[in-house]
N, C-alpha and C positions, 0 to 999 in steps of 0.2 A: 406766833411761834412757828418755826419752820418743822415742818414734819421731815426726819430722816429717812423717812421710805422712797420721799422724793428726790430726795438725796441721789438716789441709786437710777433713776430716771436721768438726770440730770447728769451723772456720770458717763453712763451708757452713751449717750448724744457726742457727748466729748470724744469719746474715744472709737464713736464710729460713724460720726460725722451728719448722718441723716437720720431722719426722724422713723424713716421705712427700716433703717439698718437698724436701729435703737430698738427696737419694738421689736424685730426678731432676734435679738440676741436675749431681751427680756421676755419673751415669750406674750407677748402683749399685742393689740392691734395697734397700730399708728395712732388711730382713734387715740384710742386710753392715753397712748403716751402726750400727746399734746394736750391731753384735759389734765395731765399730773404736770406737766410742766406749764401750762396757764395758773393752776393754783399756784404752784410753788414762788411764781413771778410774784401773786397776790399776796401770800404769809412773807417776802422777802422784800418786799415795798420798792422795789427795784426792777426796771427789765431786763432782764437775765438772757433774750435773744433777737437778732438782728434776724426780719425775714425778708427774702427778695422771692416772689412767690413761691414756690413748696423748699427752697431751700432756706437753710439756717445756717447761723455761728453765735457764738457767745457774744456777747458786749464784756467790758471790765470787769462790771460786779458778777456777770455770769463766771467768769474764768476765776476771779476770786473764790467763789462758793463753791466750785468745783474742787479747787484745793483745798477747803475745810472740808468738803467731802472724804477728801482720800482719807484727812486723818481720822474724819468720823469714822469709815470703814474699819479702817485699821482698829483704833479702839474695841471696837463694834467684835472685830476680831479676835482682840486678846480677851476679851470679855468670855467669848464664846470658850474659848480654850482652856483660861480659867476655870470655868463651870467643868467641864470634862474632865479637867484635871482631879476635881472634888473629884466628882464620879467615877475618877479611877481612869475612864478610858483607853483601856489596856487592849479592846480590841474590836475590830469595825474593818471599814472599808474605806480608800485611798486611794484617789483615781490620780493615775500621774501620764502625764503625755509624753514624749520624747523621739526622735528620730532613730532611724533604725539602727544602724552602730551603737546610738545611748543603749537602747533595749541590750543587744546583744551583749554590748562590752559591762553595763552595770546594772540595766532593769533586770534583765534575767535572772545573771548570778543572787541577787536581791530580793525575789520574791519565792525562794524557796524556804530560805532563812526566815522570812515575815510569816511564811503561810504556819511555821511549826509556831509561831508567837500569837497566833488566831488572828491575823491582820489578811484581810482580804484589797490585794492591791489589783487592781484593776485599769490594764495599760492602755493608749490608745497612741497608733503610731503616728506622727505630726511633725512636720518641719520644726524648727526652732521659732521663728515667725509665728506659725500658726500654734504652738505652743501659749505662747505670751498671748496671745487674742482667747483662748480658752480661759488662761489662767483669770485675764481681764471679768471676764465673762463669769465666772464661778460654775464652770462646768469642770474642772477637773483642780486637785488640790497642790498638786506639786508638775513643774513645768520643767524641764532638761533642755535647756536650750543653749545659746553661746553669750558669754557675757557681755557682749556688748548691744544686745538687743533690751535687756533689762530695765527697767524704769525705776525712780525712787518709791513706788508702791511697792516693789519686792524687798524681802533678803533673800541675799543669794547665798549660796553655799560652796566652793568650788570642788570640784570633782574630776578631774583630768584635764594635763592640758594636751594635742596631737598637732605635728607637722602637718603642713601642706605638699605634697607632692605632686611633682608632674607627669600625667598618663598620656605616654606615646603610642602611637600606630604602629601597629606590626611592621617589623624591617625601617626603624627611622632610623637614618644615621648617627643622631647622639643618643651618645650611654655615660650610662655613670653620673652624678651632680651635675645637673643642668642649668644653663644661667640662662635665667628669663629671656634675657636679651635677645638669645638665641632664636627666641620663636615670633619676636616681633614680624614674620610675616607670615604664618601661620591662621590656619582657622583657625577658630577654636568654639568649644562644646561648654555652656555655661550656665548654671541656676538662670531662673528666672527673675524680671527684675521684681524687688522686694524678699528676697530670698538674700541673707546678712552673707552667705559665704557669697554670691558677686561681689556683695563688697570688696570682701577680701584680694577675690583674683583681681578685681580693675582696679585696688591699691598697690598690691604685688607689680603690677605690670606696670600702672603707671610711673614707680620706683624705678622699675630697671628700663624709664623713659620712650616707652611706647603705649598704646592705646590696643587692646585687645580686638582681632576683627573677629568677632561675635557671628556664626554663621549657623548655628541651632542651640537650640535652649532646653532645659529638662530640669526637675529637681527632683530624680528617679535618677541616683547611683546607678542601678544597674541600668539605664536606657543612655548615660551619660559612657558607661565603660563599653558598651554593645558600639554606640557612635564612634568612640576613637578607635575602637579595633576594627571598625569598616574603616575608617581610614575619612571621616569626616572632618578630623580636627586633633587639636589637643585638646588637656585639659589639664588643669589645678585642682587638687581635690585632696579631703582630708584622708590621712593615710589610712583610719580604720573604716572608710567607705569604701576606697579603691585603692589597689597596692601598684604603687608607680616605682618611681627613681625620684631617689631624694635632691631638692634644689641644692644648687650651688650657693656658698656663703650662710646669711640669714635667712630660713625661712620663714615665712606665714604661716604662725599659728591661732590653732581655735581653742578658743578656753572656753571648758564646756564648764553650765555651773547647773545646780538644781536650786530653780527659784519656788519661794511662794509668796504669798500676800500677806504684807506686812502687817504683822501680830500675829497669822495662824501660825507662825514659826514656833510659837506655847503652848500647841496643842498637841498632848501627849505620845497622839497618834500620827502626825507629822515629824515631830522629834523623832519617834522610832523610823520611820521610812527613812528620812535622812540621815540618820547615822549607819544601817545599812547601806546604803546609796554610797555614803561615803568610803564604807568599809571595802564593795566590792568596786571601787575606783582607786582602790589599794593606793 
């Protein structure tokens, strides 16, 4: 019989690739973790990991059991939520992560409304990225991130969608609707990589058939608008981060969503956060 505690060992590895990272996101020695995933090989009659000295990766049936995992979780989840629900669960605390715009434009307005509801919401500010690696993790219950970083462990909920717009240098020659094109020989000031809005700008750009020359990095709005106004570079950026001049034709948008992990979406006290959340993304 496969123990589900190992379960959660066995996930952790997946989604952060080493046995050192595993063990710190589960709060565990390295140690412990490789004696939970040596049984768990033993109760699954199967070897679950491929080592080339201190590194690892799944085999088949590892990757297999990984996905009964999630839905063990998930279960595991709505089970929990269930229960609370009996209980009423009307009021607690709800840690939700989100990038600073989220906060401003809908965690804020959001937590004034929960506090009269005796719900203690408790923000922590984080990239979208680094959202999704908490959420993974179960350090925080609801994630404000952009949809396309989401996994099918979450639901999402969506919540606002915002243009992209382009942040010029003080005294640039164009005004008004800017076509990408235009800046194809320009610096430019850009997230760092694994940060989903790069994505976005070196999709934007590669569209209007150039390649972005990338000359500083930041995922600090304000150290990204400090950069273009010295006269560093441009930039693309969401409009409720930085107030630019809106692109020419179609813009690049962020569709921001508030995820959690699939099944806590029934737990009475996530329901209430996110229909808040919802309400103050009008």
């Amino acid at each position: 019989m496969i123990d589900p505690r190992r379960l959660r060992v066995l996930r952790a590895l997946a989604d952060h690739g080493t046995v050192t990272a595993a063990a710190a996101a589960l709060h565990l020695t390295p140690s412990a973790v490789s004696q939970q995933l040596a049984a768990l090989e033993s109760e699954a009659g199967h070897p679950l990991l491929r080592r080339y000295g201190r590194r690892v990766s799944l085999t088949p049936a590892g990757e297999l059991l990984v996905a009964h995992a999630h839905v063990v979780a998930a279960e595991l989840e709505r089970a929990q939520a269930t229960l609370d629900a009996l209980a009423d669960g009307s009021a607690g605390r709800v840690a939700v992560a989100a990038f600073a715009s989220a906060i401003t434009q809908v965690v804020a307005p959001a937590l004034a409304a929960l506090r009269e509801r005796s719900i203690d919401l408790s923000v922590r500010d984080a990239e979208g990225h680094e959202s999704v690696r908490l959420l993974l993790d179960g350090e925080i219950d609801v994630a404000i991130t952009e949809e396309h970083r989401t996994t099918e462990r979450f639901t999402c909920f969506p919540l606002y969608t915002e243009p992209f717009d382009v942040v010029l240098p003080p005294g640039h020659p164009l005004t008004g609707p800017v076509d990408l094109a235009a800046l194809a020989d320009e610096d430019w000031v850009v997230t760092l990589p694994g940060n989903p809005l790069r994505d976005v700008v070196e999709m934007a750009c590669a569209q209007a058939g150039f390649a972005p020359r990338i000359r500083h990095t930041s995922d600090d709005f304000r150290a990204i608008e400090a950069l273009v106004a010295a006269g560093a570079g441009v930039a693309l950026a969401p409009r409720n981060a930085i107030a630019g001049v809106p692109v020419a034709g179609v813009a690049p948008l962020r569709r921001v969503v508030a995820a959690v992990r699939r099944g806590s979406e029934e737990h009475p006290l996530v329901q209430t956060v996110l229909g808040e959340l919802q309400r103050a993304a009008g």
